[in-house]
N, C-alpha and C positions, 0 to 999 in steps of 0.2 A: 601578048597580054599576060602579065601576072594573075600566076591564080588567086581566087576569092580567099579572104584572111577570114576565116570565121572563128572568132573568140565565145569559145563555150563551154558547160560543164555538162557532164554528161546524163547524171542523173534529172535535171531541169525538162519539164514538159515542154518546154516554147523550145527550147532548142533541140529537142527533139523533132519539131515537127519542122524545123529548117535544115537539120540532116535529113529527113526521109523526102523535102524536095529538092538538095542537093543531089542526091543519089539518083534519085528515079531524074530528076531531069541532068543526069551526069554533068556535073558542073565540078572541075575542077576545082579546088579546095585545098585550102593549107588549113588544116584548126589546131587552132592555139587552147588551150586549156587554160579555163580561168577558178581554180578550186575555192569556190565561195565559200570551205569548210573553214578556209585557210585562211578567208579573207581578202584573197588574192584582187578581187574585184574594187578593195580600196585602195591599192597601188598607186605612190605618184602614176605609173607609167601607160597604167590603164585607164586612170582619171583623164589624163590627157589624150585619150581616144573618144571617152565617154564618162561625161563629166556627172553621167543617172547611176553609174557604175551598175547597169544591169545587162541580163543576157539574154539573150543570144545578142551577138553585134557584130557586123559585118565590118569590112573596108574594103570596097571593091573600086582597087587602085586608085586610091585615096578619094573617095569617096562614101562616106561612112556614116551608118545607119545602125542604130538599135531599133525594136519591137518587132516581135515576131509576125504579129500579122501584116507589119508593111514591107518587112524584109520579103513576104514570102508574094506578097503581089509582085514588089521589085524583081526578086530573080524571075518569077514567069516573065511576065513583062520586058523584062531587057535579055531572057536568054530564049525564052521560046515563046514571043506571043505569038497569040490567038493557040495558045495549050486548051487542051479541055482539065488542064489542072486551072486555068483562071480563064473562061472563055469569052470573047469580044461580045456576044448576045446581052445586051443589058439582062433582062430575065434570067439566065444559066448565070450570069455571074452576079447576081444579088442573091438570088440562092447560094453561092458560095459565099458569097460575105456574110450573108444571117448564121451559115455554119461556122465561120469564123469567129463570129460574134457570141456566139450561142454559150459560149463558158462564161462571158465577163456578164452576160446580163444575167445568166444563175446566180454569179458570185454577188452581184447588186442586189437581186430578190435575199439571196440569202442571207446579205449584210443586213437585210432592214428587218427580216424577219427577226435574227439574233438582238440587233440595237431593241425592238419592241420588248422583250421581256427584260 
């Protein structure tokens, strides 16, 4: 099996957190560097991976996924399920989805609080 293509940058929070489950759950890896400084992310060549041109984004032998949060059920799931990083108990893993979730609905309260003034 070819290892995992992870196209990333480095400074990026969401691909941050699909390296620290690459690692700990040792998951061989190629990462490609995508320098969004540079633009790189509007590339014919990457459009045609990922037509959102956002990151983190996988292709696990052509099979290819952007979003950080589904990337990161995907790899537990297809490399170590029943992980206590995503675990089979509906309750333990709803609790890890609410923490997963827990930025985007700050970032929703905080959009509306901002749009109000």
């Amino acid at each position: 099996m070819a290892p995992l293509k992870l196209y990333y940058y480095p400074p990026c929070p969401p691909c941050r957190a699909v390296l620290f489950a690459v690692e700990n759950l040792k998951i061989e890896v190629q990462k490609i560097l995508v320098d969004l400084s540079k633009g790189d992310q509007l590339k014919p060549e990457f459009l045609k991976i990922n037509p959102q041109h956002c990151l983190p984004t996988i292709d696990d032998d052509g099979f290819i996924m952007w979003e950080s949060r589904a990337i990161l059920a995907y790899l537990v799931n297809s490399r170590a399920p029943g992980s206590s990083f995503y675990p089979l108990d509906p309750k333990k893993r709803a609790l890890v989805d609410s923490r997963l979730s827990l930025d985007s609905s700050i970032m929703h309260a905080l959009g509306n609080i901002i749009v109000s003034f």
